[in-house]
N, C-alpha and C positions, 0 to 999 in steps of 0.2 A: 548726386553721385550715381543712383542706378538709372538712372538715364541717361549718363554717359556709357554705361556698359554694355556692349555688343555681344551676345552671344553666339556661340560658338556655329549655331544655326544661321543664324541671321549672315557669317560673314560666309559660311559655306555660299550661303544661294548667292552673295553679293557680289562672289567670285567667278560664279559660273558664265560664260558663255553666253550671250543671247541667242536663241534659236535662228538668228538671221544666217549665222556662221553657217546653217546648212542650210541653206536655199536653195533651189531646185537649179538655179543660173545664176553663175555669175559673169555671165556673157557682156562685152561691152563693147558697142559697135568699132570705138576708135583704138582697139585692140587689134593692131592690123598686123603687128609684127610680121614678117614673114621668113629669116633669116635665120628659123630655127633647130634646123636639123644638125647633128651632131656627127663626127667624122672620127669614127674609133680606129686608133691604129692598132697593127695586129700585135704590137709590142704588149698593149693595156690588155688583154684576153687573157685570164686565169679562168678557165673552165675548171670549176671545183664545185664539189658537193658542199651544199649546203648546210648547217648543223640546226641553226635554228634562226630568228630573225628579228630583225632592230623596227623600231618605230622611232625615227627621231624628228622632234618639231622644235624650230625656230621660232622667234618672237620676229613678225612682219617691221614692225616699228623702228628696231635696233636697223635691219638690215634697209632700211629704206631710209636711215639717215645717213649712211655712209655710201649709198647710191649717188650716182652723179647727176647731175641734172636733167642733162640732155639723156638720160636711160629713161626716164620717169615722164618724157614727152608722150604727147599720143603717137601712134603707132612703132614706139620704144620696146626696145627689152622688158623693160621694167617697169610700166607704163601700168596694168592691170595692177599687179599688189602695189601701184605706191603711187598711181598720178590720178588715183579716179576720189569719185567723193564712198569708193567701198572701204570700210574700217575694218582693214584683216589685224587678228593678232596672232594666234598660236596657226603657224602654218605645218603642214607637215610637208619637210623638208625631203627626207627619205622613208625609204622601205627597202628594207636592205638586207637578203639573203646573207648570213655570216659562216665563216666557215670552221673549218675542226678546233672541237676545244679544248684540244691538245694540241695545237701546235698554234704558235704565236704569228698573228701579223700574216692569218694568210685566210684572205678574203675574194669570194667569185667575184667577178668583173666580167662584164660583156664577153659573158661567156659565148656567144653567139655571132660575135665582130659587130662591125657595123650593118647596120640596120637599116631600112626605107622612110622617108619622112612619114610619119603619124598626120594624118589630116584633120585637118583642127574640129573637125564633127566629131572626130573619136575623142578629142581628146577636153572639149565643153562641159562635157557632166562632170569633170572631174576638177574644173577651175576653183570650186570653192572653198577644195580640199588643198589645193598647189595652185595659186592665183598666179600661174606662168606656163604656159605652150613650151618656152625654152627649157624649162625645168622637167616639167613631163618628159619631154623627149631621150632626155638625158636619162632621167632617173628608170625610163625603159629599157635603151639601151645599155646601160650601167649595170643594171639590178635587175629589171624584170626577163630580162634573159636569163637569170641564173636560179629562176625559180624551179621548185620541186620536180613540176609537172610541163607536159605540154602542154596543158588545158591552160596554167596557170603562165606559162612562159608569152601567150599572144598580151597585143596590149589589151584590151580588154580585160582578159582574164587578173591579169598582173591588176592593172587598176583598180578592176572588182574589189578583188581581195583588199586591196587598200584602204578602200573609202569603207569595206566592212568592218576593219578592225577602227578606223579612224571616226566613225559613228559613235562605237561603242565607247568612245572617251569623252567624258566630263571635263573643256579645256577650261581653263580660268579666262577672266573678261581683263583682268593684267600682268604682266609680267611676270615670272617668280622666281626671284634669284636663288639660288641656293643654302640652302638650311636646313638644318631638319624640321623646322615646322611646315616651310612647305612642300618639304619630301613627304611630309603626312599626309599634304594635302590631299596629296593626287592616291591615295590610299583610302583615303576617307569620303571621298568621292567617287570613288571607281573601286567599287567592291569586289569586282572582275580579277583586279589586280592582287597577283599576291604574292606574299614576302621575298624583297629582294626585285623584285620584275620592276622597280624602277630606278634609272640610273641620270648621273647629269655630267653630260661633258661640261669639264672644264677650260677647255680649248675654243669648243663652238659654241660655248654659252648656249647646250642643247637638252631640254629633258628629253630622255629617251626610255623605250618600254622593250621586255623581251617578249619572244613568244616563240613558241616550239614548233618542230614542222607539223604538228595540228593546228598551228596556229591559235594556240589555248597559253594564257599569261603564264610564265615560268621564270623564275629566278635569275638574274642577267650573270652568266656563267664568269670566275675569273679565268686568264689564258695563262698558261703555262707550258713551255718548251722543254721542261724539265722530264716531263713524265710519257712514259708509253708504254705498250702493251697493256694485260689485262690487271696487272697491276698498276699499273699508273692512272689508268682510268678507272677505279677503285679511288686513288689517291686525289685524283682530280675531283671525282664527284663529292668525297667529302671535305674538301678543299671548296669547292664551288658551292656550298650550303654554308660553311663559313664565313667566306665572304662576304653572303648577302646578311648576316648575323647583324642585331642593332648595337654591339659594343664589342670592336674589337682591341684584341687583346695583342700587342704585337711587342717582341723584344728586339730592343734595341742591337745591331750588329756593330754601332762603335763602343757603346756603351756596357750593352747585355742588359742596359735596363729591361724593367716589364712595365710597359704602357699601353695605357686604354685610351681608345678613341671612340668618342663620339658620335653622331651623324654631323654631327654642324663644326666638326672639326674641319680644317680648310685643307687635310692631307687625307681627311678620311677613304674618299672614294681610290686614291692610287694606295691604299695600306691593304697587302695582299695576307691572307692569315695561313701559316705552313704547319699544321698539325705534327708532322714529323721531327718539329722543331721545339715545338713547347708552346706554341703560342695558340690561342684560343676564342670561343666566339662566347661571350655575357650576354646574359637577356637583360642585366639591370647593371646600374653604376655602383650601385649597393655592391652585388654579386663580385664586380670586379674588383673592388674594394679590399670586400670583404677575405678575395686571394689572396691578397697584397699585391696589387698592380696598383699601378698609379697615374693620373689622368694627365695626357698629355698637353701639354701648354703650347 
């Protein structure tokens, strides 16, 4: 029987990444694409300031079974992460300038219009981070226009900064669907990160990470259209510490019940917590209990 048992050590390292993930190249001659560059209409340009910034990565695998064939050819779109004998898993998908956290649903976008093609020498050091030329170019034009700085708005820069924060991540060596166990993971592994700074679309089946305009791990803010001025950003901030909270306490609006959720609850991440309202953030299931709330099914 203890030899069946795996500790808790043991599945960390068996999770991690093999250092191949950062190879200096992942250049591949029959990577010929050339039909890459991106065509922004002046309609997509939201020049907005920035608040702070997303790291979202993709599972390669998922998206390269629902690739089409003839994309996964050589000199294909999709040919580099999904037709070579390289085994990407955790890619990162975006880097993504987000905007005020007071107001809902409004995010920079090529802030800068469209853009000149990227020549693929700029854009090689970065394949093993985003194993796609078409990707890259996009995610420049898209995002890296909307960055802080000048410095940071050329490709270079933008990319810089990317593969800096996308180093500092300890990715898993398989997939991790959603749970709170392995919401711990990437906590337990990446010491960097801290309470709250990791979130998971449920849409794009995406872990993502925040980080502030120092680019230093911060709590992934919740949005709200509700609030403004210097009160409301008051309300917000302690609203947005809430949120990242590991039990939250939310009352029901058909019911008026008072229920707690979980991480590994399957509404957890869209349950927003509204202080003004009664509802509250638990550090333990005991705690919430122990109020009289009750855990939601």
């Amino acid at each position: 029987m203890r030899g069946m048992l795996i500790s808790l050590a043991q599945l960390t390292v068996s999770l991690i990444l093999p250092s191949v993930v950062f190879a200096n190249s992942c250049v591949n001659s029959d990577d010929t694409f050339a039909q890459y560059d991106n065509k922004v209409k002046v309609s997509e340009i939201n020049n907005i300031t920035s608040d702070y910034y997303l790291l979202s990565y993709s599972w390669a695998p998922n998206f390269c079974e629902k690739a089409s064939a003839s994309s996964k050819r050589a000199g294909a779109k999709n040919f580099l992460q999904c037709g070579t004998d390289q085994s990407f898993g955790y890619i990162l998908h975006g880097f993504w300038p987000q905007g005020s956290l007071l107001t809902k649903d409004r995010y920079p976008r090529a802030c800068q219009g469209d853009q000149p093609k990227i020549s693929r020498a700029k854009l090689e050091p970065y394949l093993c981070m985003t194993p796609s030329v078409w990707l890259l170019q996009h995610e420049y034009e898209y995002h890296g226009t909307c960055m802080s700085s000048a410095k940071l708005q050329t490709p270079e820069g933008y990319f810089n900064q990317a593969k800096i924060l996308h180093q500092q991540l300890h990715l898993p060596a398989k997939e991790l669907t959603y749970s709170s166990q392995n919401r711990q993971w990437w906590y337990q592994n990446n010491p960097h990160l801290v309470p709250g700074a990791v979130q998971f679309s449920a849409k794009s089946k995406e872990w993502q990470f925040c980080f502030d305009n120092n680019f230093a791990a911060m709590a992934c803010p919740s949005r709200s259209s509700s609030v403004s001025g210097s009160a409301g950003k008051r309300s917000a901030n302690i609203n947005d510490q809430l949120n990242a909270c590991v039990i939250k306490g939310n009352i029901s609006k058909k019911s008026n019940k008072r229920l707690y959720f979980t991480a590994d609850h399957p509404n957890y991440q869209s349950v927003k917590i509204a202080v003004n309202q009664g509802e509250k953030c638990f550090s333990s299931e005991s705690a919430a209990v122990a109020a009289g709330w009750v855990k939601a099914k």
